[in-house]
C-alpha angles and dihedrals in degrees: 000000000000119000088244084060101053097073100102111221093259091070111246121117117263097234092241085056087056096049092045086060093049090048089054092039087057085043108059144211119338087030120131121194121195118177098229101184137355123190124181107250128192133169121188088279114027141034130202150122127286116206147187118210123187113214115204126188141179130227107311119191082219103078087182084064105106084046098050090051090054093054092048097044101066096046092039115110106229116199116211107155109242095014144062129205109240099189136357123178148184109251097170137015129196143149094267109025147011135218103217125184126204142174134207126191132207105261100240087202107048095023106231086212111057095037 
């Protein structure tokens, strides 16, 4: 589903919409984040959405710069009201895009889902 497509119809941002616009934000200019995939997770504890992102780019004069963006991502703070990435990696790396998975949990303290 493309990023254009997450917003729901009452007007607040899917979380995977907010972190695709993070993505593109850390990203820069010229960067272009689609939300390839999204599946429910839950674990005993915790629920929440997993989710693949594909990251295009156009030229860039920094040639570091896919590297660069996979240092920044699993340190970076997203911030998605009522909920929190876990955990967000680098599947794939090339000259001209990224896969990127991520994962956002349900915030058990500010409920994602009733707010």
């Amino acid at each position: 589903m493309p990023v254009e497509q997450a917003r729901p119809k009452s007007g607040r941002m899917d979380p995977g919409a907010v972190i695709a616009s993070q993505i593109e934000a850390l990203a820069g200019h010229g960067a272009n984040v689609i939300l390839a995939d999204e599946r429910p997770w839950a674990s005993i504890t915790f629920a929440g959405t997993r989710y693949n992102f594909r990251v295009d780019w156009t030229a860039t004069d920094d040639s570091s710069f896919p590297s660069k963006l996979c240092q920044i991502l699993p340190d970076h703070e997203f911030t998605i009201p009522g909920y929190f990435v876990a955990d967000i990696v680098v599947k794939e790396q090339s000259e001209d895009h990224l896969l990127v998975e991520a994962l956002s949990i349900i915030d058990p303290v500010k409920g994602g889902r009733n707010h």
